[in-house]
Structures are given as structure tokens and as C-alpha cells.
Backbone as ProteinMPNN parsed JSONL, in Angstrom:
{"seq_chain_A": "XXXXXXXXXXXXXXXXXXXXXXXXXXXXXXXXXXXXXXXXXXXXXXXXXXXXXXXXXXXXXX", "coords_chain_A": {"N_chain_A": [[-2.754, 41.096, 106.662], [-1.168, 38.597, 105.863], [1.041, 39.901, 105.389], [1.88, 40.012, 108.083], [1.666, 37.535, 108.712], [4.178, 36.186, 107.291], [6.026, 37.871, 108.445], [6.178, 36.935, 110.853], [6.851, 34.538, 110.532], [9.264, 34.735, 109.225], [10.544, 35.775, 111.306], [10.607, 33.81, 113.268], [12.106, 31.761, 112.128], [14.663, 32.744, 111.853], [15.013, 33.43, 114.48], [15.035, 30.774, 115.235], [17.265, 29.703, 113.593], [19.427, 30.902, 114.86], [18.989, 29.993, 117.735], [19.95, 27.416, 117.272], [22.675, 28.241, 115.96], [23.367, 29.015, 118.205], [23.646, 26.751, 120.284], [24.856, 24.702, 119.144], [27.674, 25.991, 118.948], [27.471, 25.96, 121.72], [27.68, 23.225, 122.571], [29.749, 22.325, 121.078], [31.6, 23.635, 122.339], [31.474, 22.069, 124.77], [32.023, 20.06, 124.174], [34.736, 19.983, 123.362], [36.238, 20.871, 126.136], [35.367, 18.474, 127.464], [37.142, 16.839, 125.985], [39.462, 17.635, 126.449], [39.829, 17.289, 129.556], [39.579, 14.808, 129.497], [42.178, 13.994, 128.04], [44.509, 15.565, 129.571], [44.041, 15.543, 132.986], [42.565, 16.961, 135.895], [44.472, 17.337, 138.322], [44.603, 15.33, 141.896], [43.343, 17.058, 144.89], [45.4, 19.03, 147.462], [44.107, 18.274, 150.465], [44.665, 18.985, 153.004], [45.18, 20.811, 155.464], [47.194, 23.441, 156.85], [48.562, 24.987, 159.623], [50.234, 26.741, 161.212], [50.42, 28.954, 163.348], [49.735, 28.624, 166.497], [47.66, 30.339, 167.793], [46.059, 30.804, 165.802], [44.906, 28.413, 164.866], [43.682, 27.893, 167.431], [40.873, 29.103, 167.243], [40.542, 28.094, 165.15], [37.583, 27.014, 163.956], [35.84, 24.19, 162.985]], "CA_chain_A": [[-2.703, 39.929, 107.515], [-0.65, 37.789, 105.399], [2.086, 39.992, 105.649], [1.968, 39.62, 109.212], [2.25, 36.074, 108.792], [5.183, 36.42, 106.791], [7.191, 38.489, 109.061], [6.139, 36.498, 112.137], [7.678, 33.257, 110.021], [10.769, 34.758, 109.148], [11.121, 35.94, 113.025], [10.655, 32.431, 114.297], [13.015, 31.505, 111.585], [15.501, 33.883, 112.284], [15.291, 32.948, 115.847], [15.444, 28.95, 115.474], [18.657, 29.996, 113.157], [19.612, 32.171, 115.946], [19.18, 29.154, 118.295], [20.674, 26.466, 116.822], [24.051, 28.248, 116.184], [24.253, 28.683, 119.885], [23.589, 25.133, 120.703], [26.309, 24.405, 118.528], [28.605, 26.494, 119.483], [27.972, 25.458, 122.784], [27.827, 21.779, 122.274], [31.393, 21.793, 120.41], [32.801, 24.088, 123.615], [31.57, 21.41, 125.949], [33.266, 18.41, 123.611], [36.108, 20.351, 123.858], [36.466, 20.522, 127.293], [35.706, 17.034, 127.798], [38.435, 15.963, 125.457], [40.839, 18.6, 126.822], [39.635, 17.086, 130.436], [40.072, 13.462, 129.25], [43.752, 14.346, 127.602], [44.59, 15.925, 130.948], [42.695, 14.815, 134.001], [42.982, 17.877, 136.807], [45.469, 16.5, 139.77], [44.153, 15.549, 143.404], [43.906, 18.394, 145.106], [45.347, 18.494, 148.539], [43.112, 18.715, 151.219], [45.335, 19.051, 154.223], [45.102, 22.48, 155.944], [48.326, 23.306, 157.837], [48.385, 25.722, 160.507], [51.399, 27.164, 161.978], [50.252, 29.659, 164.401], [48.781, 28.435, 168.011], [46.35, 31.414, 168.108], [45.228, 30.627, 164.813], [44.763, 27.03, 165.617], [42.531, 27.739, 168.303], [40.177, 29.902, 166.706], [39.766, 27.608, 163.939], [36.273, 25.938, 163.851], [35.455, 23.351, 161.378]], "C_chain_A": [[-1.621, 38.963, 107.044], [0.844, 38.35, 105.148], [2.866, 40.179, 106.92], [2.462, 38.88, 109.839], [3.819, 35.673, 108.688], [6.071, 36.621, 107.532], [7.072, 37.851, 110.289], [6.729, 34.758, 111.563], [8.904, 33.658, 109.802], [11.505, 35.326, 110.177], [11.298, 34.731, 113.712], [11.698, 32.034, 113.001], [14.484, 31.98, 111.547], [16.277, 33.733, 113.413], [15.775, 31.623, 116.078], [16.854, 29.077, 115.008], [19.593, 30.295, 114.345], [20.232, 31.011, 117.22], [19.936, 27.88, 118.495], [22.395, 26.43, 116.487], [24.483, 27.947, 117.538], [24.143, 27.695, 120.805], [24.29, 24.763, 120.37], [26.938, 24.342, 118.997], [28.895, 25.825, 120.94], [28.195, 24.32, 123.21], [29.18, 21.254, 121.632], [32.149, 22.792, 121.327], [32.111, 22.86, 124.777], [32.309, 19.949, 125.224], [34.44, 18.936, 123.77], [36.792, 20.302, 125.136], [36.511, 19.329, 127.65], [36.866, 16.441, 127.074], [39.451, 16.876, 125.902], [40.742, 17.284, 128.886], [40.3, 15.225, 130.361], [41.923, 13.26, 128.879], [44.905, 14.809, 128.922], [44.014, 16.217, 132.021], [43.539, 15.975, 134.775], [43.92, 16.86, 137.677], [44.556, 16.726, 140.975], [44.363, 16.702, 143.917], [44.21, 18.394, 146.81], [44.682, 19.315, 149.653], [43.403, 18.826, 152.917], [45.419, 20.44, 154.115], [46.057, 22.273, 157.178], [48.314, 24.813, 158.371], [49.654, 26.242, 161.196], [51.238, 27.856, 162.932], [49.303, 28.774, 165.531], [47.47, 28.772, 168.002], [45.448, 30.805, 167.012], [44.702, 29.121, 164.469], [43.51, 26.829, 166.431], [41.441, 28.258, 167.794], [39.618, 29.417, 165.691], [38.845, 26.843, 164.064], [35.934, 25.273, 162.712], [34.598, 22.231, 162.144]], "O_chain_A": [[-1.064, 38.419, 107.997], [1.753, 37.6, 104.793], [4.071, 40.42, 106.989], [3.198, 38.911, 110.825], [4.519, 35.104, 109.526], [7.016, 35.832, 107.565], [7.984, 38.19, 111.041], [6.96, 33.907, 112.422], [9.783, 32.897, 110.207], [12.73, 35.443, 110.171], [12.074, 34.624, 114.661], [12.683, 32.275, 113.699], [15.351, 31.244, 111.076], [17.497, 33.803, 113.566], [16.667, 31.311, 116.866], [17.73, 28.672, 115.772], [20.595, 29.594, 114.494], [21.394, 30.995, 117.626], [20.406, 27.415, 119.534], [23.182, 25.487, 116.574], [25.34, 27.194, 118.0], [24.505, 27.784, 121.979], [24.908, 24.148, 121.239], [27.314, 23.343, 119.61], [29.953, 25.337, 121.338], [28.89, 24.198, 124.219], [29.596, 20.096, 121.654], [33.364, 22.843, 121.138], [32.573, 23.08, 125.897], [32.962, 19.067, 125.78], [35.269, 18.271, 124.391], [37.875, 19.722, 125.228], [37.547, 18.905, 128.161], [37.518, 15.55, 127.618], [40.55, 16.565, 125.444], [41.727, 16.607, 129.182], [41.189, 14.68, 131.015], [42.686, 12.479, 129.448], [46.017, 14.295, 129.04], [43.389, 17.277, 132.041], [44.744, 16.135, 134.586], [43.913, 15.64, 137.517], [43.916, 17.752, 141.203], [45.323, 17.407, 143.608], [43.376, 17.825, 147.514], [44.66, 20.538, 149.794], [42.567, 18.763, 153.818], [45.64, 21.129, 153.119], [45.968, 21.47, 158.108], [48.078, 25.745, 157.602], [49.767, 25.493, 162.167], [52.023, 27.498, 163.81], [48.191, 28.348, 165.22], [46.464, 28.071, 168.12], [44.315, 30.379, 167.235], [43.922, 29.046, 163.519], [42.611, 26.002, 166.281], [40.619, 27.376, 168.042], [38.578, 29.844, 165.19], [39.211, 25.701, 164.345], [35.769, 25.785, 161.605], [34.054, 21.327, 161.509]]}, "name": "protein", "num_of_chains": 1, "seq": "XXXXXXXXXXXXXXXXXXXXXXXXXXXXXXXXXXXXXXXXXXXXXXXXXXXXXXXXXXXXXX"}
């Protein structure tokens, strides 16, 4: 029983380890991004849709 215990503590230990890197990890790739995002802000993006064809003109529903 008690070595049961044992191995079911150093599985949840194992795991929290386990867990905590990849909170990390992913917590210092989302600061990154934000300071990459802050350093260079995306550009407007343009939202004009130009059409050259007639046919394709008519046909367009929005």
C-alpha cells in the first residue's frame, strides 16, 4: 500500500513538474509576442474590395 502511495506521489509530482514547464514555456511565448507586437504594431489592413469585371460585380452578394 505504501508503495502505492509513493508512486502515485511521484506521478502527481512528475506531472505538476510536467505542468508547470508548459505554463512557462507558454507564458514567456505569449510575452514574447506581445513585446514583438508592441515593437511592431501589424499595419491597417485594407478593407476595400475592388472589382474589375461587370459579371463579377453583379454576382457579388455581401
Amino acid at each position: 500500500m505504501i508503495d502505492a502511495l509513493d508512486y502515485l506521489h511521484a506521478f502527481y509530482d512528475a506531472n505538476h513538474a510536467a505542468l508547470l514547464a508548459e505554463t512557462t514555456r507558454i507564458q514567456a511565448e505569449n510575452d514574447r509576442r506581445e513585446r514583438e507586437l508592441r515593437e511592431n504594431p501589424p499595419r491597417k489592413a485594407d478593407n476595400i474590395v475592388r472589382v474589375s469585371d461587370p459579371n463579377l460585380l453583379r454576382n457579388l452578394q455581401i
